[in-house]
Backbone as CSV, one residue per row, in Angstrom:
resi,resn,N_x,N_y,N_z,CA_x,CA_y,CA_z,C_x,C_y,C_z
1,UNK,-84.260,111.420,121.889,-83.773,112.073,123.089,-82.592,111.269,123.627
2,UNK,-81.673,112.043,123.627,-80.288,111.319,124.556,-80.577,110.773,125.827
3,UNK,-80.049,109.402,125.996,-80.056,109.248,127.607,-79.640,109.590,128.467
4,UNK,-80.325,110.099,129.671,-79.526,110.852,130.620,-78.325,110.342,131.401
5,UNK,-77.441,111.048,131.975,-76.485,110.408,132.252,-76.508,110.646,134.108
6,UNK,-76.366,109.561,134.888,-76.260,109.413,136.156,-75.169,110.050,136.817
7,UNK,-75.457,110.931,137.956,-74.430,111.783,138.052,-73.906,111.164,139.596
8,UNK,-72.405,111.345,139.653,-71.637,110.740,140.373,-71.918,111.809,141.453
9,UNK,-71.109,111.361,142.879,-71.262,111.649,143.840,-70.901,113.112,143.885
10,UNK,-69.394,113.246,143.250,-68.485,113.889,143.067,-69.256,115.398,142.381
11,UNK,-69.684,114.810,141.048,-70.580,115.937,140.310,-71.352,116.519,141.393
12,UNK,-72.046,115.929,141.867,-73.551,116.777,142.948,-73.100,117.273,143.512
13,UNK,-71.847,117.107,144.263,-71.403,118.135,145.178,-70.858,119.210,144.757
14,UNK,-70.494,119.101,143.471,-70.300,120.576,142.534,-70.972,121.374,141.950
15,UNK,-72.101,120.472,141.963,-73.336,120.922,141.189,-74.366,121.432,142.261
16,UNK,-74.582,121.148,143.576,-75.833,121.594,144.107,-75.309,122.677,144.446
17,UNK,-74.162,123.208,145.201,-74.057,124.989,145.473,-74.362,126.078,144.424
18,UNK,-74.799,125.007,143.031,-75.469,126.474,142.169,-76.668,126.232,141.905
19,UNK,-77.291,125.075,142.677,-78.782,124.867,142.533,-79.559,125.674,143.397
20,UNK,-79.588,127.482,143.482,-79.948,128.075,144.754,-81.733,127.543,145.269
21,UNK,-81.562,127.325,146.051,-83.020,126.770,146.949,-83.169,125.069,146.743
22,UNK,-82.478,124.328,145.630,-83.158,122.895,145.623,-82.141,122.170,146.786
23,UNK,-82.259,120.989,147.034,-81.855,120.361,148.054,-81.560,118.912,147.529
24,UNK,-81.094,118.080,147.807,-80.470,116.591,147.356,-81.237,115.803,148.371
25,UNK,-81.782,115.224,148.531,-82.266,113.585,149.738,-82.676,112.366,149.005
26,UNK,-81.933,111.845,149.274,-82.715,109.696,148.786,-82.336,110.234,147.372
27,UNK,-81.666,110.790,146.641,-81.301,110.308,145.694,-82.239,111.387,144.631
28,UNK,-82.867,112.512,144.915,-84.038,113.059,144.434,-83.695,114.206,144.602
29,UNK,-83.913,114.998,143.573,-83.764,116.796,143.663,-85.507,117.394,144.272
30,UNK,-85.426,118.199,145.217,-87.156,119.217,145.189,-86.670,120.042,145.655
31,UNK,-87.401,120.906,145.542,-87.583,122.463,145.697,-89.243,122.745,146.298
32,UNK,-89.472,123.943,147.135,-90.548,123.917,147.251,-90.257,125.199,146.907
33,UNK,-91.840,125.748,145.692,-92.378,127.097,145.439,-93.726,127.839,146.326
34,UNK,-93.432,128.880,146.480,-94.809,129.559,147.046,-95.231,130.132,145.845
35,UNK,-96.795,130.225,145.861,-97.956,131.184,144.865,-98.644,131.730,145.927
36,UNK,-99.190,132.965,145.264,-100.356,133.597,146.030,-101.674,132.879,146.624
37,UNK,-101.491,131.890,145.088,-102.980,131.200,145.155,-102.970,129.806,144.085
38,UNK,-103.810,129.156,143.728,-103.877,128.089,143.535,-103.427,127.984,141.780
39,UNK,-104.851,129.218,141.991,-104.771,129.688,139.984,-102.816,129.690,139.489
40,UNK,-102.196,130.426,140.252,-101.071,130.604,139.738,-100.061,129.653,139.791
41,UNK,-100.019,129.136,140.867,-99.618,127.350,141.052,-99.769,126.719,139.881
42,UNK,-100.639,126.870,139.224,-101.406,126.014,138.072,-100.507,126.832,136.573
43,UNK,-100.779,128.172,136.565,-99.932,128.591,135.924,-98.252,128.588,135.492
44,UNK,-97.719,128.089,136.071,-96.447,128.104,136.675,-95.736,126.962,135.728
45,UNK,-96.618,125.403,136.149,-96.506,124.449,135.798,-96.887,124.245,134.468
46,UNK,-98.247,124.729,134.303,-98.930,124.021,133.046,-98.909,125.241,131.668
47,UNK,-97.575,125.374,131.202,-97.531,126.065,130.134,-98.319,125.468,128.825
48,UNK,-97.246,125.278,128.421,-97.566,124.589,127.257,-97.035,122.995,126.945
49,UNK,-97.515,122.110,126.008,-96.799,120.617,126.253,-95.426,120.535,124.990
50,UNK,-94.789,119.778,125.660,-93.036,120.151,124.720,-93.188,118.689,124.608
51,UNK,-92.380,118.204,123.822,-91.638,116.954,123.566,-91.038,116.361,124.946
52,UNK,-90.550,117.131,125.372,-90.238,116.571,126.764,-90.962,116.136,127.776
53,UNK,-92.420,116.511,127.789,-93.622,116.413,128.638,-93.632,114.852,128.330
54,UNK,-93.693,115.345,127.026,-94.570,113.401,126.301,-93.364,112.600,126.767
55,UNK,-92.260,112.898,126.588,-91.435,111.551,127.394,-90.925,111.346,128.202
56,UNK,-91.286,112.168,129.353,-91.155,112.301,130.724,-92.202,111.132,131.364
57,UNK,-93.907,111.519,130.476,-94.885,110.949,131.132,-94.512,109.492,130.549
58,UNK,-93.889,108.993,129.429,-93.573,107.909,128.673,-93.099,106.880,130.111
59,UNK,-91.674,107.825,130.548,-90.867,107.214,130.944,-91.880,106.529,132.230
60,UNK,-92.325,107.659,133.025,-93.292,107.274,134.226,-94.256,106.333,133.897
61,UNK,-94.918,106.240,133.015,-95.680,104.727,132.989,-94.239,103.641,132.447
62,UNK,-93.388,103.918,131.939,-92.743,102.696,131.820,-92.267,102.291,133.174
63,UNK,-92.009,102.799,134.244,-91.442,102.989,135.225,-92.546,101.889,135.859
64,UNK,-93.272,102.852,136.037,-94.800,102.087,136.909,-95.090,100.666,136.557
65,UNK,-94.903,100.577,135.070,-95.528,98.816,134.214,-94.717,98.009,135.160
66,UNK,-93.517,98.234,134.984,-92.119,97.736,135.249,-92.115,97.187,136.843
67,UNK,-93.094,97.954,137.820,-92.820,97.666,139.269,-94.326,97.014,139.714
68,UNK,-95.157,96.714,138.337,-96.511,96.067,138.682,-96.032,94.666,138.620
């Protein structure tokens, strides 16, 4: 997997007017979704697991080791 590349100030401000609904703070993209209900919440998220799952969660415990 390529390393991601850190995006300048400059970029985000070009880039979030086509992010419709997410928002920029502290350095962090979120969005908040509504569901009917919990079940579908659950659905939404938990498709199926990709290559990307596994080194997303990689990165987050390396992250975590790193600040113990």
């Amino acid at each position: 997997m390529d390393k991601p590349k850190i995006l300048t100030a400059k970029e985000l401000r070009t880039i979030m007017p086509r992010l419709s609904g997410w928002k920029l703070a502290d350095n962090k993209l979120s969005r908040t979704f509504e569901f009917q209900d919990f079940v579908q919440s659950l659905s939404f998220i938990d498709g199926r697991v990709t290559d990307r799952d596994v080194e997303v969660a990689k990165k987050i415990s390396s992250v975590y080791r790193a600040r113990s």
